[in-house]
N, C-alpha and C positions, 0 to 999 in steps of 0.2 A: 382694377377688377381682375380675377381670378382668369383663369381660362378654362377652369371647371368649375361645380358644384359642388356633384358628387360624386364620387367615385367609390368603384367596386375592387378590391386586393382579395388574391386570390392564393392563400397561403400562409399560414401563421407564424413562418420559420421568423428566424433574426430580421431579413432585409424587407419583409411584408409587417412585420409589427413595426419597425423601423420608418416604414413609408405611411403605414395608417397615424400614428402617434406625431407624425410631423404635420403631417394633413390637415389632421383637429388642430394642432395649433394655429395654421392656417386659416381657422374658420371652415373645409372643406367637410361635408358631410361624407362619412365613410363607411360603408361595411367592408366586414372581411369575414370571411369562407373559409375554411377549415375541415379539412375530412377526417381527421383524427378526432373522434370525440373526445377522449383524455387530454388535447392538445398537450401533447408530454414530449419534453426534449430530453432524449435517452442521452448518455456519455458519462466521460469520464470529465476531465476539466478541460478547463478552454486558457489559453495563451491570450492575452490582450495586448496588444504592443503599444506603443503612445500614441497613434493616429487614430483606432478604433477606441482608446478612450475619449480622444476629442470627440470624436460620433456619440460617444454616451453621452458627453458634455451636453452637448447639442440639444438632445435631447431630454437635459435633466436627470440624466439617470447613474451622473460618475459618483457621486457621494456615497451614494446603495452599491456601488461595486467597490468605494472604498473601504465598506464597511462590512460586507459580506462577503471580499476576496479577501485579495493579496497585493497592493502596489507593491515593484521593487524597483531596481536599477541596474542594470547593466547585463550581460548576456558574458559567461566564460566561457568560452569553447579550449576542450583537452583531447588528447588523444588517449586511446582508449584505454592506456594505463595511469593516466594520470595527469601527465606534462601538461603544462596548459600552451595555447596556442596563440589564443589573442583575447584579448581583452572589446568587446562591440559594445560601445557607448549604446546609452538609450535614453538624449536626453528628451526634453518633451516638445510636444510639434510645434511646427510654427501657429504662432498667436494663439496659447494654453498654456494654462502653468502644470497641467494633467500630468500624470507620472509618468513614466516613458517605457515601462514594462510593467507585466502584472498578472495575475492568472484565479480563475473561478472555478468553481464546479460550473459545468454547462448546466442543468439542471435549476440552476442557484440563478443564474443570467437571463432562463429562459423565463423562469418566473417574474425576475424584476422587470421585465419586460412586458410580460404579461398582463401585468397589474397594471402598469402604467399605460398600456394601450385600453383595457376599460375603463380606466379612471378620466383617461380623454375624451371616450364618451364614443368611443367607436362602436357600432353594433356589430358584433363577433358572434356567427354562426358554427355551431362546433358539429359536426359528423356529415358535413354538409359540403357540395362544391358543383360545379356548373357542369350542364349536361351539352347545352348549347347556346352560340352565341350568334346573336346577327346583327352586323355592323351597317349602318347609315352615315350620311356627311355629320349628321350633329349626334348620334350617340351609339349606345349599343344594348340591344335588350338582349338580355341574360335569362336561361332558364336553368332552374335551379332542382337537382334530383331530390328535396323536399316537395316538387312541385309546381313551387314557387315561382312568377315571373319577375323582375325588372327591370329600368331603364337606367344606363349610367352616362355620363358624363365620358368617364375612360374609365377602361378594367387595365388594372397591375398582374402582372402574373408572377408571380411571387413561388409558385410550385417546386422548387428546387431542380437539382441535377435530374432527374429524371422525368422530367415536366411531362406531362398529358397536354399544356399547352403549345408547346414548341413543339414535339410531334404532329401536332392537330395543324396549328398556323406557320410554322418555319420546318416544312418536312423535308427541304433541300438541306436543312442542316443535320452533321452525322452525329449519332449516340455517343457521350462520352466515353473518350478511350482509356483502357489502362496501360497503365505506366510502367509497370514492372519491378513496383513497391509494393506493400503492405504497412499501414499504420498499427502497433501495438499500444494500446493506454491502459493505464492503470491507477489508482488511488493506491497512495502508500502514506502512511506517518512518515513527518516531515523532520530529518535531524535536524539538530543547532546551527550546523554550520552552512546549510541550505537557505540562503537570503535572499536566492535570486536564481535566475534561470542558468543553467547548468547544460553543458550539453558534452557528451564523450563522442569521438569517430572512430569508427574502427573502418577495416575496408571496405564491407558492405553492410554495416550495421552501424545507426546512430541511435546513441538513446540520452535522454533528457529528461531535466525534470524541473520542476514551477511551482515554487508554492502557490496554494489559491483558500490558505487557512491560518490562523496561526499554528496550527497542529499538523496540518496535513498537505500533501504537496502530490501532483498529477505523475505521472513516469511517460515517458513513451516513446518508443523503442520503432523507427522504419527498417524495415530488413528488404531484401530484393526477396521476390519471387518473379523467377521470369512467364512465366503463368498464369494467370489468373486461377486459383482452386479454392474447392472445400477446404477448409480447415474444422477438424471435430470438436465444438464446443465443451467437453468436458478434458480435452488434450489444452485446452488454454495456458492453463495455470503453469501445465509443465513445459508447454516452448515457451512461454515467458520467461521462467526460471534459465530454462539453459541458455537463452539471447541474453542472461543479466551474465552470467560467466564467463562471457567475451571482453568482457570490462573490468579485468584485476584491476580493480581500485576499491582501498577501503569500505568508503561510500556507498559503491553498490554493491560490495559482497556482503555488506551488511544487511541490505535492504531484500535481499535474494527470499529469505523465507517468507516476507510478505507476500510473495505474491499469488501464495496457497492458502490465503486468508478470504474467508468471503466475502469481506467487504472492499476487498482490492476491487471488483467490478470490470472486470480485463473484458477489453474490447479489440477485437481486430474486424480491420474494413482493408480490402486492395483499393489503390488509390488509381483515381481518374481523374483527369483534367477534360477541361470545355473552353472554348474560346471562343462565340459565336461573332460575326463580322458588324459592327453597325448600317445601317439602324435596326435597333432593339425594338421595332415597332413596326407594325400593320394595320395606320389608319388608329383608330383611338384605342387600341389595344397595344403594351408594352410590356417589354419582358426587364426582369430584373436580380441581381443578386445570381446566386448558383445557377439559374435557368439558361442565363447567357455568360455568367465568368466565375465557371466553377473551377477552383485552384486544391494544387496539394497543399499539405499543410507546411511545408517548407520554410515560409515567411509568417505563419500563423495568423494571416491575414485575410482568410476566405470571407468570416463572419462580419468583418472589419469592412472587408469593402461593398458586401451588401447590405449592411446600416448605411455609411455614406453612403453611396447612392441613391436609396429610400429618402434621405435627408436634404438631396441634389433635385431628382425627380419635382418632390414636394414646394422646394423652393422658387422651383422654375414657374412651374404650374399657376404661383399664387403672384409670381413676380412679370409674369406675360398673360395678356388678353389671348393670345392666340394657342390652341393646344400644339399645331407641328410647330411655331416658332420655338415654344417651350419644349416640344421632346428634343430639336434642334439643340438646342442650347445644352441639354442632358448629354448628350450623346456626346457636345464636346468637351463636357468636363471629365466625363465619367472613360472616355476611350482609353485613352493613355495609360492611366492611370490602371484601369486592369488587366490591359495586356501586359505591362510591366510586372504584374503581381504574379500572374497566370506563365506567363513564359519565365521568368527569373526562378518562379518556383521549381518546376519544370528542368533549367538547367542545373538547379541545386541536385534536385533528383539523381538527373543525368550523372553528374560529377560523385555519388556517392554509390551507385551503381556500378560503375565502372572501377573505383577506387582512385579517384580524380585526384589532383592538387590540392591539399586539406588549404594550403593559404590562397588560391582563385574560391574556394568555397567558401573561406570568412571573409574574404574581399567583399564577392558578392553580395555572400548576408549584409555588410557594413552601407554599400553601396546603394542596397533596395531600402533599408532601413532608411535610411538618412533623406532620399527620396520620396518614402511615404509621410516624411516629415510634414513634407510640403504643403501648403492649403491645397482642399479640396476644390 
């Protein structure tokens, strides 16, 4: 017997569709809350590595990312004229035949997700999310700013890095910090000889690229700013161009004019990381995914380990009578696992900011890599 019912996910990103769609499999009855009426995931493409395609496994959903990405193989890291540096294996995790590197448009993933979480039969509330909650030994009633009152089982807070959750119930934990990077993406047409992830280093600039089409392939370029600032949305196009000019190499002085194209879709975000302490949880309310282990994008794995998790959560929940045995049991699969993600990233950062040891930074990559192999 379960240790809930039903439960309330408060959140539509990756790791809340992720925990609701696992749930239903479970037999658990599930809503999920959503403040964004469009529920629309903005970006450019998304990096999948082999472990967060086993999470899609999991969940039914790797055929639709094989089919509407990109599966490749292996990661080249070069310096930023060219030389190559090392070669990072990517083969597939343990117990999956899943590809071991890969890449989508985000927007393309957020959809195949989407479908799959109504098609499980979740009820998804869209422009909608809780106003207040009051917790008891056996559940928690929920008020809802449609109005609306109910009682759950356990609420997921699913709200991302910037949670209205985790301010409200974990207020001793601090706002995520910045780092003293900035992430640049971009959509470019994909040449012939781009089969697989790519990545150049320069001293304080790395940029990369993914296919996630047969035609087309992601860019994206980390640069230091020791600051956090404005950057002018219509100045895009041309700091992207001149971060592509740091990188004489064919490849990219080719790709340099795309990025004044309008369907390039250039995104810049300064990057933050979170690492909150366990337990994830106050009484039958839990946090998960970005809300409590929001990483740079360094390992490409942020999306990756709040699917697993959602998919851990769920498992526990339907595999123990008791709800804290169950969040117990969460808490120590899930620990490890993304403070490696979250700090590894972190020191990748670290070491390109600085103009680190290019071979301690492919070490590392290889090292986290091979690591997240690991079962969940």
């Amino acid at each position: 017997m379960a240790a809930v019912n039903k439960v309330l996910v408060i959140g539509g990103g990756f790791s809340g569709m992720a925990t609701a769609i696992k749930m239903r499999r479970h037999g658990i009855d599930v809503d999920l809350v959503e403040i964004d009426p469009e529920w629309c995931e903005l970006g450019a493409g998304i990096t999948i590595n082999g472990a967060s395609m086993r999470a899609l496994e999991n969940l039914g959903l790797y055929q639709q990312v094989v089919e509407q990405g990109c599966v490749t193989d292996g990661v080249s890291m070069h310096l930023a004229h060219g030389p190559l540096i090392m070669e990072l294996p990517t083969p597939s995790p343990v117990g999956s035949s899943v590809g071991g590197s890969g890449g989508i448009f985000r927007p393309t993933l957020a959809r195949i997700m989407s479908t799959a979480t109504l098609e499980s039969g979740v009820n998804v509330r869209l422009g909608c999310t809780y106003t207040e909650m009051i917790q008891s030994e056996e559940d928690v009633t929920v008020r809802f700013t449609d109005g609306t009152t109910q009682s759950y089982d356990l609420v997921v807070g699913a709200d991302g890095v910037h949670s209205k959750i985790r301010k409200e119930f974990f207020p001793e934990v601090p706002d995520p910090e910045y780092i003293g990077q900035g992430v640049w993406r971009a959509i470019m047409p994909r040449p012939a000889e781009i089969n697989r992830v790519h990545m150049w280093v320069d001293h304080h600039l790395k940029l990369g690229v993914n296919p996630v089409s047969s035609t087309h392939m992601y860019m994206f370029i980390t640069e230091n700013r020791p600051t956090k600032e404005h950057i002018d949305r219509e100045t895009w196009p041309d700091v992207f161009a001149e971060m592509m000019t740091h990188f004489p190499n064919p490849i990219v002085e080719a790709l340099i004019p795309h990025a004044f194209a309008e369907d390039a879709n250039i995104d810049y975000r300064p990057l933050a990381n979170l690492l909150v302490k366990t337990p994830w949880n106050k009484g039958r309310l839990v946090m998960i995914g970005d809300t409590v282990a929001a990483t740079t994008p360094h390992l490409a794995s942020g999306a990756g380990i709040g699917i697993e998790s959602g998919i851990v959560l769920a498992d526990e929940l339907a595999a123990n009578e008791d709800v804290q045995v169950a969040l117990d049991k969460f808490h120590d699969r899930r620990w490890e696992r993304c403070r490696m993600v979250v700090e590894n990233s972190a020191r990748l950062c670290e070491i390109e900011i600085h103009g680190g040891d290019k071979v301690e930074h492919s070490t590392l990559m290889r090292e986290s890599l091979m690591a997240l192999r690991e079962p969940i």
